[in-house]
N, C-alpha and C positions, 0 to 999 in steps of 0.2 A: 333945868336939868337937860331936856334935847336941845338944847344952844348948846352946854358945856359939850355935850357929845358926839354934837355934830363938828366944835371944835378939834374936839381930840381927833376925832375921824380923819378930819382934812390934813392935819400935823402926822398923823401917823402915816397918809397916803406921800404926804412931802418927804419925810425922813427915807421910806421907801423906793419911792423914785430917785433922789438923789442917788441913795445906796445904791440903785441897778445902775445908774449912769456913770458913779465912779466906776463897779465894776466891767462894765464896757469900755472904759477908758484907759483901765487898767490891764486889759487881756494882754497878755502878751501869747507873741506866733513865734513858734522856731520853726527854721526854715533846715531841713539835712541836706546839702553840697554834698555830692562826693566827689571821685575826681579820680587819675590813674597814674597822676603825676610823684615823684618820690617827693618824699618828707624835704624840705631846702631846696625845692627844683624852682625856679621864679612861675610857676603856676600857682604850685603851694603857698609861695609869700605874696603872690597876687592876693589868691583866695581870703590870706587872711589879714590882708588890708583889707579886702571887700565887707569882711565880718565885723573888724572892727569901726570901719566907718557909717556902716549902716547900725552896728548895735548904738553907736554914739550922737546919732542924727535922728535914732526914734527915741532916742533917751531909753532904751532898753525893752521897749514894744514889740522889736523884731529880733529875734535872737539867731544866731545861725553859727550850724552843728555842722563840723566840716570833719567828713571821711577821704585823708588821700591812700596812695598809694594800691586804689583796686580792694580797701579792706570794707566794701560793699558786693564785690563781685567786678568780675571782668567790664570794658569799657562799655561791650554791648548790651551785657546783662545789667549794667544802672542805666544804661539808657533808656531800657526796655523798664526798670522799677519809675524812672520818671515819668513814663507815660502813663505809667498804668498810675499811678500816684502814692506808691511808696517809699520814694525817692524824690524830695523837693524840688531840688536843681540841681544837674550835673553839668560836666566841660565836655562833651562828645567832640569828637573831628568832623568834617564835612566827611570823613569815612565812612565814620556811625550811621549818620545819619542820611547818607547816601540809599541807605535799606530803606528808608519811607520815602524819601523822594531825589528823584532819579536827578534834579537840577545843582544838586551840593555835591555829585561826583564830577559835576566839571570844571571845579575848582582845583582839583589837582592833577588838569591835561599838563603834560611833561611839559617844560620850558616855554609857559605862556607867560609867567611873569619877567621882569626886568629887571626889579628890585623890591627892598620891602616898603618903597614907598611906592610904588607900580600899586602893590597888593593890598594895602590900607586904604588908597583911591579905590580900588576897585570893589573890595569887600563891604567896604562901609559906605557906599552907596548905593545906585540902585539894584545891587544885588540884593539886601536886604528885601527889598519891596517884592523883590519877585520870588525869591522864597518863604518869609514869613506866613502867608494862607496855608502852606503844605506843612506847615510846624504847626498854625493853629489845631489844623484836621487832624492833628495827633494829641493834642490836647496842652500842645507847648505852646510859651510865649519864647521869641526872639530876643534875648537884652542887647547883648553884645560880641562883639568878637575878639577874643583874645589869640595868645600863637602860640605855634609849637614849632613851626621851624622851617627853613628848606634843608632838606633832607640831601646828604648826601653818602656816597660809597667807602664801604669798609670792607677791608679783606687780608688773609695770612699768606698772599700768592706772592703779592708783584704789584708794583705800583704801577698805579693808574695812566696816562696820558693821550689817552686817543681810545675813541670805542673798541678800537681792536682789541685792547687789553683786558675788556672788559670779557668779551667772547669766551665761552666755556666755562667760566668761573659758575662754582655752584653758591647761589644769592639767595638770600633768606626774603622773604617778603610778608608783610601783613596781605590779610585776606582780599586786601584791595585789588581791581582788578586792573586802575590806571597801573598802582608801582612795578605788577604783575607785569601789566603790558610794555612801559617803559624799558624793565631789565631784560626781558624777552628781546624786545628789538633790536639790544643792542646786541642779541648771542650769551646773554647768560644762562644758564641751567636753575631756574628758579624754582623755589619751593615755598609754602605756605607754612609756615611755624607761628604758631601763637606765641605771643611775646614773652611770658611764661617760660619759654622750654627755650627760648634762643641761644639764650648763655652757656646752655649745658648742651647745643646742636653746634656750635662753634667751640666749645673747649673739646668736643671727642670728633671733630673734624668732619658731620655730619654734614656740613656747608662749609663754605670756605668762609666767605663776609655775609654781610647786609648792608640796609641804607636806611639812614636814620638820621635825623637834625643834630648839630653839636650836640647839645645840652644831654640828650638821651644818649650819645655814646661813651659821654663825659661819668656825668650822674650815676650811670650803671655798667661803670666800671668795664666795659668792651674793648677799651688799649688791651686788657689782660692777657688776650686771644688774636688781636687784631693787630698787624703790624704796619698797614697801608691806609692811608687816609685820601680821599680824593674829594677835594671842594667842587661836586658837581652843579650841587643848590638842580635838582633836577624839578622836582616837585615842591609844593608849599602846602602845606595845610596849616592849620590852626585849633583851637580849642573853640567851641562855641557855646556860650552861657545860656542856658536855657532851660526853663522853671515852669513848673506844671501852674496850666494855669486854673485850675482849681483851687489851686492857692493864692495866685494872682488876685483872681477875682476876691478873698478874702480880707483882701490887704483893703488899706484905704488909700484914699488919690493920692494923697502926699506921702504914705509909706513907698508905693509905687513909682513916684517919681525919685525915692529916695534911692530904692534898690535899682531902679533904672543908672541914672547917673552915677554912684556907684560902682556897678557891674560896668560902665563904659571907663572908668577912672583906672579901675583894677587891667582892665585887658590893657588900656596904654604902658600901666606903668610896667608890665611884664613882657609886651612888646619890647619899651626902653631897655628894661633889662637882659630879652635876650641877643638885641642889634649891640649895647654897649661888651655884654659877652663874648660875644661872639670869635672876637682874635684874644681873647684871654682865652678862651675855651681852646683854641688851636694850637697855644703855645703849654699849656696846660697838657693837651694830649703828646705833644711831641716831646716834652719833657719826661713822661710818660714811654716815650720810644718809638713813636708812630712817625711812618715818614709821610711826611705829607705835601700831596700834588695840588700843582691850578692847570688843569684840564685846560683847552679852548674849549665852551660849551657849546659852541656854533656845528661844531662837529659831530655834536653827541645831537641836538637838536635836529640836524640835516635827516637824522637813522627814525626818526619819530613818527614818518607816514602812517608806517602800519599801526603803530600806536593809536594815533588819533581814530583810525578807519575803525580797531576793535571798539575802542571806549565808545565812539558813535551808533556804533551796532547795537550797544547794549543798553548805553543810557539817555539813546535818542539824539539823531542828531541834528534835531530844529534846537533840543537844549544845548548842544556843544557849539554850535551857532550862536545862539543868543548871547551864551555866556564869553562868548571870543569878541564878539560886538563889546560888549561889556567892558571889557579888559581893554580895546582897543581904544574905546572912549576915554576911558581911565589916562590913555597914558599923555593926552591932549590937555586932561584937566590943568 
């Protein structure tokens, strides 16, 4: 009789263990994305290649809930939920994230880059390495880098061709201090508007233009107000994938390498798509009715001293150094 039921004991302890092992096997994680990009923008179809190749590569273990269009809160306020950790992963700009560390504002010093294969060298190299610790100290992991654009000038004045033209115009700018700096130098009358209120500070003539990547002049309907187009490509930022890593740590090795590569797949393929856009994008707005300029940019570059002199002032300039080093190296690779 204690054989039979030392038997059953040992069989019930198997059946048991097995049960908690399937269900560890079994967990599934969603991960929440959000994001600031509109619904169809090639971030958003980035995104959701991302989703779908990583739901298909854990076979359904990692799941991921994707918020675009800011309906999490504004860029800074999910950036600020991913640190804190109720926000999985978001796309912030080296804008964003310029507020925790002072080395991702030098990414968008006015006309450092050459082209977007300049900025792909240069980004996905050892820039990583020297940013990534100051994202860990916020509690992020770095995956990858995706884009959003060089940015160029919009306005209902007068077209563009030389900095002079630009002088007096009243410029819309994000809260950044480089794009600040940039329109400044050139003589613009610049103002801070949250992106929010833009559309409605240029339909009742509160500003004249702004400066914005194709895709965002395109996608949010800004020909509507805007009559001048000027391909300055001044500035460059991008989107930067990056995922609390309190979650990270949850994942397993090979979940991990899965959302890594991945998240590096997603940003190429919306990179492709906004370099192959890009003169669709311009024949798109002129169709639209926008006249559209090719500046010499060497001219608008030459006006950028003081530019560089503020941006150093503020975010250090052994890091506006480093990072010019950087870029310099890049363009040798």
């Amino acid at each position: 009789m204690k054989k039979f039921l030392l038997v059953l004991t040992l069989a019930f302890v198997a059946v048991f263990t097995f049960a908690c092992g399937s269900n560890e096997e079994s967990e599934v994680i969603t991960i929440k994305l959000a994001h600031y990009a509109e619904i169809g923008h090639p971030a958003d179809i980035a995104a959701n290649q991302f989703k779908e190749n990583v739901e298909e590569r854990t076979n359904g273990s990692v799941i991921i809930e994707i918020y675009p269009a800011n309906q999490l809160g504004s860029p800074d306020e999910v950036l600020e939920q991913n640190i804190l950790g109720t926000v999985d992963m978001s796309l912030p700009t080296q804008g964003h994230l310029s507020r925790y560390s002072n080395k991702f504002a030098t990414v968008m010093l006015p006309f450092v880059f050459e082209d977007y294969d300049h900025v792909y060298r240069t980004l996905d190299g050892p820039f990583m390495d020297w940013v990534a610790p100051d994202l860990e100290r916020q509690g992020l992991v770095f995956l990858s880098n995706w884009d959003w654009g060089f940015r160029n000038i919009t306005n209902s004045v007068r077209p563009i061709n030389s900095p002079a033209d630009v002088a007096g115009l009243k410029l819309r700018t994000p809260p950044e201090v480089q794009l600040q700096a940039a329109m400044e130098a050139l003589g613009a009358q610049v103002q801070q508007i949250a992106f929010s209120e833009l559309i409605t500070a240029l339909n009742t003539g509160a500003v004249d233009g702004q400066e914005n990547p194709l895709a965002v002049i395109y996608y949010n309907s800004l020909y509507e107000s805007q009559t001048h187009l000027a391909i300055t490509n001044h500035v460059y930022n991008s989107m930067v994938n990056v995922m609390s890593k309190t979650v990270w740590d949850q994942l397993s090795e090979e979940q991990q390498v899965i959302i890594k590569e991945e998240s590096v797949a997603a940003g190429n393929y919306m990179r492709q798509m906004m370099r192959d856009d890009a003169a669709n994008l311009i024949a798109l707005l002129e169709a639209e009715g926008m006249t559209v300029t090719y500046p010499d940019v060497s001219l608008f570059k030459a006006e950028m001293e003081e530019a560089y002199t503020r941006i150093g002032a503020i975010f250090g300039v052994g890091n506006v150094e480093y990072f010019l080093q950087i870029a310099e190296d890049a363009k040798n690779d």
